[in-house]
C-alpha positions as CSV (number, residue, x, y, z in Angstrom):
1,X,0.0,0.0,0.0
2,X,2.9,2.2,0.6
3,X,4.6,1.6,-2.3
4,X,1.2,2.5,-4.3
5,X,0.7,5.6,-2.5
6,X,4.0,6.4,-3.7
7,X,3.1,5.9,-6.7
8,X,-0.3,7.7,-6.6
9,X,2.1,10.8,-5.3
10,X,4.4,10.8,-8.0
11,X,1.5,11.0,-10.3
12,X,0.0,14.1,-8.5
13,X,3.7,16.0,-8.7
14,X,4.2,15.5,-12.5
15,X,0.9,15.9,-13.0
16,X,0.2,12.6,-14.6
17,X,-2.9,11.4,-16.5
18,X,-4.3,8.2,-15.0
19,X,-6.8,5.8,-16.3
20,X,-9.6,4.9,-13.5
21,X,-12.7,2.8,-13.6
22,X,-15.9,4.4,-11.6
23,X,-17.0,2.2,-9.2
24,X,-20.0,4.4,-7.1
25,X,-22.1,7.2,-7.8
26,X,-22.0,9.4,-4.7
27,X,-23.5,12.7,-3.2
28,X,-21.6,15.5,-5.1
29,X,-19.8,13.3,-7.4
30,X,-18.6,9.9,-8.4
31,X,-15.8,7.4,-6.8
32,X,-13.1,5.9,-9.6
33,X,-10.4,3.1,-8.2
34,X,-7.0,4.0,-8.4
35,X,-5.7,1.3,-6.2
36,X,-7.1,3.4,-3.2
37,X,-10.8,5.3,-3.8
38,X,-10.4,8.6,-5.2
39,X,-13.5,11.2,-5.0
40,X,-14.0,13.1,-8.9
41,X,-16.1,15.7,-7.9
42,X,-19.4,17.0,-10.2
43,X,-18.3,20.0,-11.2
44,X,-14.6,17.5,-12.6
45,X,-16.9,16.1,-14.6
46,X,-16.7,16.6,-18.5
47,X,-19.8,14.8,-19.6
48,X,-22.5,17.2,-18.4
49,X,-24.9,15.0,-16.2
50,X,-27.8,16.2,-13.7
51,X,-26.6,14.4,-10.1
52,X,-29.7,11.6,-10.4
53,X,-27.4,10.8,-13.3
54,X,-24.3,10.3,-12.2
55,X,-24.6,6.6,-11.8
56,X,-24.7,6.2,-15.2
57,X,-21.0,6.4,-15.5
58,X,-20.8,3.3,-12.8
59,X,-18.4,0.6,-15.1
60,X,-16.7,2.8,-17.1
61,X,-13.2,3.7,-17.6
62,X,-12.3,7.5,-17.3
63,X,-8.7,9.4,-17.6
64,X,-8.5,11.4,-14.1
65,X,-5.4,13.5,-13.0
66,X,-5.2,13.9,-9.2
67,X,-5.9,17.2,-8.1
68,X,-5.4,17.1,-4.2
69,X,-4.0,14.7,-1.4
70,X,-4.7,14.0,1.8
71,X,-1.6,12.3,3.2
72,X,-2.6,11.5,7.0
73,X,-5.9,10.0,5.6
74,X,-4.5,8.7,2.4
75,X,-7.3,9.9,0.1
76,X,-6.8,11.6,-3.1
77,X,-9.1,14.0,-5.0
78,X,-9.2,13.9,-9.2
79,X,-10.4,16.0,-12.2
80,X,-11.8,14.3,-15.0
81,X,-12.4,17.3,-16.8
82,X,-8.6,18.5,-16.9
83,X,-7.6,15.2,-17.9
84,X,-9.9,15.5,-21.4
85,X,-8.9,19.0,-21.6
86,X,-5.1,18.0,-21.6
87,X,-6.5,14.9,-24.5
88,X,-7.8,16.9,-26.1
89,X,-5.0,19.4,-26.4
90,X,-2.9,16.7,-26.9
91,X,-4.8,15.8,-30.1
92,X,-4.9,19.2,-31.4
93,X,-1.3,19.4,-31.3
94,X,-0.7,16.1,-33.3
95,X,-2.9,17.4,-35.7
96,X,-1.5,20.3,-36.1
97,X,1.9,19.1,-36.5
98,X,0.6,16.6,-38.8
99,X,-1.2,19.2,-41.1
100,X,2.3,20.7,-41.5
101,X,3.7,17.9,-42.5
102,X,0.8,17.2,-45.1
103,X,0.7,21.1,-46.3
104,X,4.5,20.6,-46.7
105,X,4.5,17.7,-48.9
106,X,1.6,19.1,-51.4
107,X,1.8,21.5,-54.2
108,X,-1.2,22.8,-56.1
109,X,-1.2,20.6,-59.3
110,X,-0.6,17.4,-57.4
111,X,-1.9,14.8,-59.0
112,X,-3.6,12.0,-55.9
113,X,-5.5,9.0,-55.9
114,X,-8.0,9.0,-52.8
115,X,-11.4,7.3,-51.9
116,X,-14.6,9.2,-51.1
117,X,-15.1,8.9,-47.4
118,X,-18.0,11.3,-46.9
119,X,-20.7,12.6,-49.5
120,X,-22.5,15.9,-49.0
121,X,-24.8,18.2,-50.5
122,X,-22.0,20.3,-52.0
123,X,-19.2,18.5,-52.2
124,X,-17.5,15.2,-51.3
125,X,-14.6,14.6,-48.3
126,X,-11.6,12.7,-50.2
127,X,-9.0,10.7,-48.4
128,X,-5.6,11.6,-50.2
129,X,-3.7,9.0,-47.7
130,X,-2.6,11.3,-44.9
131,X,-5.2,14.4,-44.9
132,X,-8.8,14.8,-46.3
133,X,-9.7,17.3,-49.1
134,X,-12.8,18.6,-50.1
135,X,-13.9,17.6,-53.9
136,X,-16.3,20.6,-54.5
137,X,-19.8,19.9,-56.3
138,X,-18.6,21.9,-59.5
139,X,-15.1,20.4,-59.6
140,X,-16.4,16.5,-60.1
141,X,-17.4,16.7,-63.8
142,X,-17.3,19.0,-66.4
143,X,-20.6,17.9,-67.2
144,X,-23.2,20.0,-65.1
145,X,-24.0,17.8,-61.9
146,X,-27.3,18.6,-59.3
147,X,-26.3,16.3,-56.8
148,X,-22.6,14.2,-56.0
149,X,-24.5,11.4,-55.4
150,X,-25.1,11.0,-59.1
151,X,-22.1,10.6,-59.6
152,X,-20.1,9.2,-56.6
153,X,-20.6,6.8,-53.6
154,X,-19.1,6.3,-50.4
155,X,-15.3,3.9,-51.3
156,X,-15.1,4.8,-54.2
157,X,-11.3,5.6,-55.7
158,X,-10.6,8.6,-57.4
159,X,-8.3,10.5,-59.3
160,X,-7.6,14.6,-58.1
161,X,-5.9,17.2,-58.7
162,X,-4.9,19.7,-56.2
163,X,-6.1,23.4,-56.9
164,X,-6.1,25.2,-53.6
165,X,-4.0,24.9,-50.1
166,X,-5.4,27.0,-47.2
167,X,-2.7,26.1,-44.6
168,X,-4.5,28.9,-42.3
169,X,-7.5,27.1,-42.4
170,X,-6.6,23.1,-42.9
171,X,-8.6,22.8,-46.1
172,X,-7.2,21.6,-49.0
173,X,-9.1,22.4,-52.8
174,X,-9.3,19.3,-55.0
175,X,-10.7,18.6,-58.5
176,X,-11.7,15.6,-60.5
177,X,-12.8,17.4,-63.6
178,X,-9.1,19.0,-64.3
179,X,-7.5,15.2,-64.8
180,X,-10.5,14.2,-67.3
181,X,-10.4,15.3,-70.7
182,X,-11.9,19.2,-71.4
183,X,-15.0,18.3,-73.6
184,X,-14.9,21.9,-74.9
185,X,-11.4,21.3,-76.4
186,X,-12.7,17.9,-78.0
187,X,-16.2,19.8,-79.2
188,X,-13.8,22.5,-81.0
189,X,-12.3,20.3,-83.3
190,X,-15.9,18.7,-84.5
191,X,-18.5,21.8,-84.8
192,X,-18.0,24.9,-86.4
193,X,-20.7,27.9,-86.9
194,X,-23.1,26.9,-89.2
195,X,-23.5,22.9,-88.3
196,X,-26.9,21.5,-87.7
197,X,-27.0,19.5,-84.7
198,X,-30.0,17.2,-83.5
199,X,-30.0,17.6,-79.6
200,X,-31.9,16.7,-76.3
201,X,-33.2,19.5,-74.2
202,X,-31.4,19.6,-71.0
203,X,-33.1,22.3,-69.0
204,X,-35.1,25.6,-68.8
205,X,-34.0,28.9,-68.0
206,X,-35.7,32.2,-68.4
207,X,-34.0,33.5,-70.7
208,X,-34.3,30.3,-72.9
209,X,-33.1,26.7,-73.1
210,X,-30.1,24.5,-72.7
211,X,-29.2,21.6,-74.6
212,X,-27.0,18.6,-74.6
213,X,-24.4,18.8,-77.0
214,X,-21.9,16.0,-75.6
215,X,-20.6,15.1,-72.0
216,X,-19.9,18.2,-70.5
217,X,-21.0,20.6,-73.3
218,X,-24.3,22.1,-73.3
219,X,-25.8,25.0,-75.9
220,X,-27.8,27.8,-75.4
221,X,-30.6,28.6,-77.2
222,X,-31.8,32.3,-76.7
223,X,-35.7,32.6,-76.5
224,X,-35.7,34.5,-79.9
225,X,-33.7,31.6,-81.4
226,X,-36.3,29.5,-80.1
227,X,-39.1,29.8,-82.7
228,X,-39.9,33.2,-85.1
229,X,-43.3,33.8,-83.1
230,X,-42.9,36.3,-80.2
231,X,-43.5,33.9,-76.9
232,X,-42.8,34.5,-73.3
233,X,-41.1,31.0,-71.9
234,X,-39.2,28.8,-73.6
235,X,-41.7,26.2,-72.7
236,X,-44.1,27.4,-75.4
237,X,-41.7,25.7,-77.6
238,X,-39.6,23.2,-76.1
239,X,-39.7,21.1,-72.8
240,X,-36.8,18.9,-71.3
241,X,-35.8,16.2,-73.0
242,X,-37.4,16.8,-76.4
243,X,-35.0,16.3,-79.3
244,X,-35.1,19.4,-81.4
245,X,-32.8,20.6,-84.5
246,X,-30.9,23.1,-84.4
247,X,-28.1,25.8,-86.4
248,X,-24.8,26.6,-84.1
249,X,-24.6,30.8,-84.5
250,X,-22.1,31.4,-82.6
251,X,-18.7,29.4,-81.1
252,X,-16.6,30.5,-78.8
253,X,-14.9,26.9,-76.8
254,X,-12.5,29.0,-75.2
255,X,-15.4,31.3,-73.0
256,X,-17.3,27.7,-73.3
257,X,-20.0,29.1,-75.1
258,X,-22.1,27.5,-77.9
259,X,-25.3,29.1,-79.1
260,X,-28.1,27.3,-80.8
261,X,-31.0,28.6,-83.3
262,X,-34.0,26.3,-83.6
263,X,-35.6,29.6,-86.1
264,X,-32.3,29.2,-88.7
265,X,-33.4,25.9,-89.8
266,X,-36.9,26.3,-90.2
267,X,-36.2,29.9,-91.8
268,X,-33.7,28.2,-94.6
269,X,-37.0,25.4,-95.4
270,X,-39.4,28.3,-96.0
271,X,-36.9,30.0,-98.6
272,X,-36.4,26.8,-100.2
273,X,-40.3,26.3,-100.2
274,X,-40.3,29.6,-101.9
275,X,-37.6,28.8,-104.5
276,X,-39.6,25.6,-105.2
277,X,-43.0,27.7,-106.2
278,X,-40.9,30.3,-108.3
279,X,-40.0,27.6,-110.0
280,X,-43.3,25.6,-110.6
281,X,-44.3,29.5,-111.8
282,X,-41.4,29.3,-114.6
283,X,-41.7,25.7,-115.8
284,X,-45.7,26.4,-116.1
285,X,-44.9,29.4,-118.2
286,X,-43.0,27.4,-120.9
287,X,-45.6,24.9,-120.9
288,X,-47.7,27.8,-122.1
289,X,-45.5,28.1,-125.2
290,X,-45.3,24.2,-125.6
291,X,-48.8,24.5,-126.1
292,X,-48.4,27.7,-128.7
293,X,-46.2,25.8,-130.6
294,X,-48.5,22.6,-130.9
295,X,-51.4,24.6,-132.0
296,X,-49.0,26.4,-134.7
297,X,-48.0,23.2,-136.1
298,X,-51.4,21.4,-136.2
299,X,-53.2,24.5,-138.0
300,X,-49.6,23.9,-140.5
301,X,-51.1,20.5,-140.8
302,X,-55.0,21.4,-141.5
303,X,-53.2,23.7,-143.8
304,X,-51.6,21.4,-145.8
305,X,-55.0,18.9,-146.2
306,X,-57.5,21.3,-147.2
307,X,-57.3,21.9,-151.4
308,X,-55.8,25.0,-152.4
309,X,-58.1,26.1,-155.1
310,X,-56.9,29.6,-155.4
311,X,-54.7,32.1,-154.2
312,X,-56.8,33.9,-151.5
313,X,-56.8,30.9,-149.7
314,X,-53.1,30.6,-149.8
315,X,-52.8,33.9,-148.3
316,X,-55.6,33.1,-145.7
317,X,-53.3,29.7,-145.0
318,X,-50.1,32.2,-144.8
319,X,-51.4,34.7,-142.5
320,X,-53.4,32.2,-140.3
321,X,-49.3,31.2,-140.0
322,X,-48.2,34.4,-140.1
323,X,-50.8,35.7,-137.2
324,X,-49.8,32.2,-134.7
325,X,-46.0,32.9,-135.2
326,X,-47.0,36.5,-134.3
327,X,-48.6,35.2,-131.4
């Protein structure tokens, strides 16, 4: 007993955390065995508990650091509240001394592979091996994404890129989208102003539609582009996911900008509707003078039966010619 006193003393003068199982609930406190029963007062606590409570903590295993002896009665007096505190200043310093040593190692283009521990509304947490990063909701695709959990689930791996470090802060930027192929580089070497393209309707806006070009590339398609009749939404014309044809007006892949005309097509198909009926108009004018010239030669061949008994009636022959030719 002596030689654990001892010890329990040494403990109290370097200020020693202890491990201690609580063995009573009392008035004002609980009891926790240390070799010899040692008192924790309530207020030592640091789980919050009303005193009918207390008991509740009978069985389990605290950290205490002793606080006060009494030497002639051999009883001791211990916090568990400080104890936690000191933990959990403990921890914070390992962290932080293990966020420098992650911080130090990264660079803002590091390429990581990580898995997706935790999936939120804006983002997902990725585990990069020592730290975790936040994979932001805009920086998983380059296609336009409403929610991560289209996308990703919880284990799986993924290639990042890292494209902010805030030391200050312990947050680290990462991006999936920058290591996968920009679509809008790919989409400037097949379309050019002019194309016709055949695309889904991806979404509404005010101001008109969107549409689904390729992964990652969606068109806009002004309200006035939508149709040549003045209309107030875009879904007067078009709702999401109809299939619709369209003209590319402008393309710009650089400021990621494609803009679509669903009037161009339909205005090119009324001019070649009115090319096609100035022509019928033509061709039915020189069916007019098919028709002339039949009549002209089958008079030539009445001529030519009837007798020709004397001269007037060669001359009313001739000028009936004479007058058709005219005509």
């Amino acid at each position: 007993f002596d030689k654990l006193w001892e010890s329990i003393v040494e403990a109290y003068n370097n200020k020693e955390t202890l491990e201690a199982m609580v063995e009573d609930a009392v008035k004002g406190g609980i009891v926790v065995n240390i070799g010899v029963r040692c008192f924790v007062p309530a207020s030592q606590i640091a789980r919050r508990l009303p005193p009918n409570q207390l008991d509740r903590l009978v069985g389990e295993v605290i950290p205490i650091k002793i606080i006060d002896l009494d030497h002639e009665r051999r009883k001791a007096v211990a916090s568990n509240r400080l104890a936690e505190e000191e933990i959990r200043r403990q921890r914070e310093e390992e962290e932080r001394q293990r966020r420098e040593r992650v911080f130090a190692s990264l660079r803002v283009g590091t390429r990581l592979t990580g898995v997706v521990k935790r999936i939120t509304n804006y983002g997902a947490f990725v585990d990069i091996g020592m730290y975790e990063g936040l994979l932001h909701l805009s920086e998983i695709s380059w296609a336009r994404v409403n929610d991560p959990r289209e996308v990703l689930k919880e284990g799986d791996e993924v290639e990042v890129v890292v494209i902010r470090l805030e030391p200050e802060n312990g947050k680290i930027a990462l991006s999936r989208r920058q290591v996968m192929p920009d679509p809008w580089q790919i989409a400037a070497q097949k379309y050019r102003e002019g194309d016709e393209l055949e695309v889904p309707i991806s979404r509404l806006a005010r101001t008109g539609a969107f549409a689904r070009v390729e992964e990652g590339v969606e068109a806009f398609l002004p309200l006035g582009e939508l149709t040549s009749k003045r209309v107030k939404s875009p879904d007067e014309v078009v709702s999401v996911g109809e299939v619709v044809k369209g003209r590319i007006i402008e393309f710009d892949p650089r400021r990621r900008r494609m803009v679509l005309s669903l009037r161009a097509p339909e205005e090119q198909r009324a001019v070649q509707e009115h090319r096609q009926r100035t022509g019928s108009s033509k061709s039915s004018g020189f069916t007019i003078g098919d028709r002339l010239s039949s009549q002209l030669q089958q008079l030539r061949a009445e001529s030519q039966e009837e007798p020709q008994t004397s001269t007037e009636t060669d001359d009313s022959a001739a000028g009936t010619e004479t007058n058709a030719a005219n005509d």
